[in-house]
C-alpha positions in Angstrom: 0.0 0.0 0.0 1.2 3.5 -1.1 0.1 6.7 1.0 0.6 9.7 -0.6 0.4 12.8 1.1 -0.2 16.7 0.2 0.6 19.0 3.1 -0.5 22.7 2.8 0.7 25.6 5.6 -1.6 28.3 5.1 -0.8 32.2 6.8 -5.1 32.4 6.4 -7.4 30.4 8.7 -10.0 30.8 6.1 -8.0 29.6 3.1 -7.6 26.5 4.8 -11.2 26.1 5.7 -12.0 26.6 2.1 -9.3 24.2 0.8 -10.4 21.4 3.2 -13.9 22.4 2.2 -13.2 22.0 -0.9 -11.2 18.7 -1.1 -14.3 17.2 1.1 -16.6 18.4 -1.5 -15.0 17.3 -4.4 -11.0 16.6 -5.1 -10.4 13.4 -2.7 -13.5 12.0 -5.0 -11.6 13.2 -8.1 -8.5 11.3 -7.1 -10.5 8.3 -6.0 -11.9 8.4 -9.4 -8.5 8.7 -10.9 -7.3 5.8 -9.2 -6.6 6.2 -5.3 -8.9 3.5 -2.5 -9.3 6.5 -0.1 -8.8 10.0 0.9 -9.0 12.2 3.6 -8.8 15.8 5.1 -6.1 16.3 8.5 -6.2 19.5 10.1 -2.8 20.4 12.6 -4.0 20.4 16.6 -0.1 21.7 17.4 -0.4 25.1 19.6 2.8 26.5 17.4 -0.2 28.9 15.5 0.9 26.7 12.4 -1.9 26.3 10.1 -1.7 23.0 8.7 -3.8 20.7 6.3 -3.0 17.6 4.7 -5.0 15.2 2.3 -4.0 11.6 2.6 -4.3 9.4 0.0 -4.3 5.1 -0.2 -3.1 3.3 -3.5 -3.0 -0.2 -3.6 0.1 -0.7 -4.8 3.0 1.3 -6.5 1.7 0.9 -9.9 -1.8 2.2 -8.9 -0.1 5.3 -7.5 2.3 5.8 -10.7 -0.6 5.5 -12.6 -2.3 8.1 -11.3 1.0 10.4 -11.2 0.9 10.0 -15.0 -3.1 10.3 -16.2 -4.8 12.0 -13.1 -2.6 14.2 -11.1 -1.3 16.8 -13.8 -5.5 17.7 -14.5 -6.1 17.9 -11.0 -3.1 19.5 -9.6 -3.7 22.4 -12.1 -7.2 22.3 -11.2 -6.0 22.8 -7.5 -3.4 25.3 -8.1 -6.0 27.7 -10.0 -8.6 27.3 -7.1 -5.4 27.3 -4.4 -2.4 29.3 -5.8 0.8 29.8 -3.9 -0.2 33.6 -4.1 -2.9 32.7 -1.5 -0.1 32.4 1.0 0.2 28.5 0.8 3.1 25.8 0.4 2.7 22.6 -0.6 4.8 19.9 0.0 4.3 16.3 -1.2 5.3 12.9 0.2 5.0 9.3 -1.0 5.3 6.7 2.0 5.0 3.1 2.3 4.7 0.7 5.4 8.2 -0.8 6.5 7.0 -4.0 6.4 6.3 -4.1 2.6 9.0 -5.2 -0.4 9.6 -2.6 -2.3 7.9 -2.8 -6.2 
């Protein structure tokens, strides 16, 4: 199983109401669709005043996730970025993790 992860730090507490909002509403269903088993919305709890979001995703396997990497994500990360741009004072980062216990593909 592959987890793949977008992490957002906002400087607005309303940009990252609207971009959990929207991921909720619509883009974990769009990268179900396109080839993830589940998604979900994580808000930060830390008392640093970082304003944190991140969208998890589950692929079965590595090829499931490439797959996606090469027909869904570049539609839907533009989609996102228009919706969501940098200039709306938030950084993205992306990660791609897979249990320990599991051979590599």
């Amino acid at each position: 199983m592959i987890t793949y992860i977008v992490s957002a730090e906002f400087e607005s507490a309303h940009v990252m109401k609207e971009w959990c909002a929207w991921l909720k509403r619509e883009h974990i269903k769009d990268v179900c669709k396109a080839g993830a088993d589940s998604g979900q919305c994580l808000t930060s709890v830390d008392t640093n005043n970082v304003l944190c979001a991140q969208a998890h995703y589950t692929f079965s396997d590595h090829e499931a996730f490439e797959n996606y990497l090469q027909h869904g994500a570049p539609k839907l990360r533009k989609e996102g970025l228009k919706l969501f741009p940098l200039s709306l004072g938030i950084n993205y980062q992306r990660f791609v993790m897979q249990a320990n216990d599991e051979k590599n593909s």
